[in-house]
C-alpha positions, 0 to 999 in steps of 0.5 A: 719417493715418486717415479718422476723424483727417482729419474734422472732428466735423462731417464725421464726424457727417455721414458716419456719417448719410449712410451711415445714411439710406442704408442706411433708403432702401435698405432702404425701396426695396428693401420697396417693390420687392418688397412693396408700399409698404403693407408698407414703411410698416408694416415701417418704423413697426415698425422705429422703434417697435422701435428707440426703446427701445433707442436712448434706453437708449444715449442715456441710458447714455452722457449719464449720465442716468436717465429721471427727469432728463429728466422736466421740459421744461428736461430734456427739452430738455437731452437733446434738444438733445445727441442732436439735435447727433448724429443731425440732420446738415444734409442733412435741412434741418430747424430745431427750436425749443423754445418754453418751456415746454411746445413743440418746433416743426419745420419744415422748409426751403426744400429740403423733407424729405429723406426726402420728397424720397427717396419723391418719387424712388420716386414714392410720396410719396402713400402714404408715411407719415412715419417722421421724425415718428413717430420722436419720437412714439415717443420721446415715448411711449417716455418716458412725456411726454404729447403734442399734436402739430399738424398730425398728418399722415395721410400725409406734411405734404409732401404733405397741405400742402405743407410740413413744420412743426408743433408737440408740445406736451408735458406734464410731471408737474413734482413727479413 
């Protein structure tokens, strides 16, 4: 029997974040050493703002869906939801809520960020800014889905508040 026939879906989808977290920290880390942590909040918010088109592209592709379907909250919503079952494995401690009709909410648990958690080792977490966040502030702008996000860190919320919760409120051009 095969790794991949032995684990369960969950476990997979684990294992694959896993890996995938630690290739992002490492590679952060490794900015950090031998550039400065200016440079690797810079090189990682360039990295995301790049990645996002490409990766709701698959997204798209592989739901079967067109931009135009997920131009409603409910659609929104639906896609965000499937994507969220991949890519948000337990480890990152994090609860997201949809508030019909028009919020997302986030907050993250009593065992905080995972990714502040990572910074805090490499004991920048006052210059880290958040790249967790940003990724869907970039996936919204990628989508074109006007936004108010609240609080809007500066920095990391971790750190500027002491946890990690929020909201988007998005807006939709519902007889577009």
């Amino acid at each position: 029997m095969t790794l991949i026939e032995k684990l369960t879906r969950h476990e997979i989808k684990e294992l694959i974040c896993k890996c995938w977290m630690t290739h992002d920290a490492m590679w952060f880390a490794n900015t950090l050493f031998t550039q400065g942590v200016d440079q690797a909040n810079q090189l990682n918010r360039a990295a995301i703002k790049s990645m996002v088109d490409i990766e709701i592209g698959r997204f798209l592709k592989a739901m079967g869906l067109s931009p135009d379907q997920i131009k409603s909250f409910e659609g929104f919503k639906a896609f965000f939801q499937d994507v969220r079952e991949l890519l948000i494995p337990d480890f990152m401690n994090v609860t997201i809520g949809f508030n019909a009709p028009d919020t997302i909410s986030w907050q993250f648990n009593e065992k905080g960020c995972f990714a502040y958690n990572g910074v805090k080792r490499l004991k920048v977490e006052n210059q880290y800014q958040c790249g967790i966040l940003y990724r869907i502030q970039c996936w919204l702008t990628c989508l074109d889905i006007p936004y108010e996000m609240t609080p809007a860190p500066k920095t990391c919320l971790m750190v500027e508040q002491g946890s990690c919760r929020g909201h988007f409120r998005i807006s939709f051009d519902e007889q577009g």
